[in-house]
N, C-alpha and C positions, 0 to 999 in steps of 0.2 A: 369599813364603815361606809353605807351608802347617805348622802347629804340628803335632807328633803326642801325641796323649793315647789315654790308655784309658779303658771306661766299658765298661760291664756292657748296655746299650741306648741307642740313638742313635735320637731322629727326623729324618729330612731334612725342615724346611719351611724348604729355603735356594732357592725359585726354582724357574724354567723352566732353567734352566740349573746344575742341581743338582750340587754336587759329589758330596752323598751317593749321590744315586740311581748318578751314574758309578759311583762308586767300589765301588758293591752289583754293579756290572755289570746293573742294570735298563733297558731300552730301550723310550720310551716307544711306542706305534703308535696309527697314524691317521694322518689329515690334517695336512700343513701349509702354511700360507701359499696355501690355494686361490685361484685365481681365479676370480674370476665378477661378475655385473654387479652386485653389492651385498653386504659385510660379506664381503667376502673380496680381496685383494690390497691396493694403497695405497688407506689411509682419510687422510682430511684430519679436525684437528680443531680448532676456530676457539673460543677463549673470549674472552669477552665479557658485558658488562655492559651491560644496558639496565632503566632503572626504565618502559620504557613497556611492555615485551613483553607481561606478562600484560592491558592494556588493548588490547592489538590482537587476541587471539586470538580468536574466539568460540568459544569452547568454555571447560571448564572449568577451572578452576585444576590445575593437575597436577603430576609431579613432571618425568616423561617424554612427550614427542611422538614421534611418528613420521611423517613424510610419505613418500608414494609417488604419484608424479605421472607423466609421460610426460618430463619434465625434468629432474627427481631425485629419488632416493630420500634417505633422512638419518633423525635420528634427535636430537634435542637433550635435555638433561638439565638443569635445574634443579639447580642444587649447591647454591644457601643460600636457597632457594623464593621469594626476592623479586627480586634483582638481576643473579645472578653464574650464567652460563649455559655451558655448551660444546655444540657441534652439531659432529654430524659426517657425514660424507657421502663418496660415492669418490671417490677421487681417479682419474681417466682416464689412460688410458694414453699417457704424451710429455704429460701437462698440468704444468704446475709449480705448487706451493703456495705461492702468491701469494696477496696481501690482496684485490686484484681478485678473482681467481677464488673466495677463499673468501665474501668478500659480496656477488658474482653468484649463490654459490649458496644460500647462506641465501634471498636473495629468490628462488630458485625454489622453493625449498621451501615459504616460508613464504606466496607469493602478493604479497607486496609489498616494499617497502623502509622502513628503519626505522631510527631512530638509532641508534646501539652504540656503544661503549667498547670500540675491540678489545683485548683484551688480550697475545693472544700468539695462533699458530697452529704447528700440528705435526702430523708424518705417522706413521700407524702401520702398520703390518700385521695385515687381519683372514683370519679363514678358516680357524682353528686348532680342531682336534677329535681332540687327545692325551689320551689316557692310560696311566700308567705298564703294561709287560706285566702285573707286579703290585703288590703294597703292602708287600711287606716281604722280606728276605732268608730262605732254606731254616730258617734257624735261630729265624726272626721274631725278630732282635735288635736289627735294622737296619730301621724302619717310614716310610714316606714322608707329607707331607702337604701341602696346598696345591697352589699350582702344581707343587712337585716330584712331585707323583701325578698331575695333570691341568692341561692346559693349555687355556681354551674361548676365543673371541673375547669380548670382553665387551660387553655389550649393556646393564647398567641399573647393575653395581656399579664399572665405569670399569676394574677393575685397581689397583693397588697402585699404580705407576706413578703415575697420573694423581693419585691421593690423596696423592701426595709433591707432584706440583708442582702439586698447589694447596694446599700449605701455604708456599707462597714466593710465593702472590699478594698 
């Protein structure tokens, strides 16, 4: 059951799936859920805990990696810069997101195999490049913001999403 109130100006930052922006009658355009051979269609995302990862890497301490090889492509994030990691990579097309399949593919990314703490894994959809037609109703009373104005794949700041469930790890 939606409440009804009045107010003199309203911002929608409720979401990709905004009721404000509906209800302004604003339609976001662009891309969505492209497919292609990287950061677009089923992403796989593997987190995981290893205190050895930054002694295997040679290169520098970091926050984000990125691999691209002829095996896989990915991309993994440091979340709390010492232990607690998520990597993500594509998921192929008829492949399942399985525990096998996701630490076959860390070790192709990363060139070897390595102990880990899985934590959990999960699929998303990359390949999004929306934004609202505009930013506010004719009257500018009604203003959008966030995902309700723009929708991108996320590549360093994870999404809103993923900052929820890692407050349950």
């Amino acid at each position: 059951r939606r409440e009804q109130f009045e107010c003199e100006y309203l911002v929608g930052a409720d979401g990709p799936r905004s009721f404000v922006r509906e209800s302004a009658g604003i339609e976001y355009q662009g891309w969505a859920g492209e497919e292609r051979d990287f950061m677009g269609g089923r992403m796989l995302a593997l987190y995981f805990r290893s205190r050895d990862w930054y002694d295997l890497v040679p290169a520098r301490r970091c926050w984000q990696y990125w691999a691209v090889n002829r095996e896989r492509r990915s991309f993994l994030c440091a979340i709390n810069g010492e232990s607690l990691f998520v990597y993500h990579t594509q998921l192929p097309r008829g492949e399942a997101p399985t525990e096998a399949f996701a630490r076959a593919s860390l070790a192709l990314s990363t060139g070897r195999e390595f102990p880990i703490e899985l934590i959990g894994t999960a699929t998303w959809t990359a390949g999004f490049t929306l934004v609202a037609e505009r930013y506010s109703d004719p009257h500018g009373r009604v203003c959008l913001a966030g995902d309700a104005a723009h929708l991108f794949t996320p590549t360093g700041g994870q999404g809103y999403n993923t900052a929820v469930d890692l407050l349950t790890l």
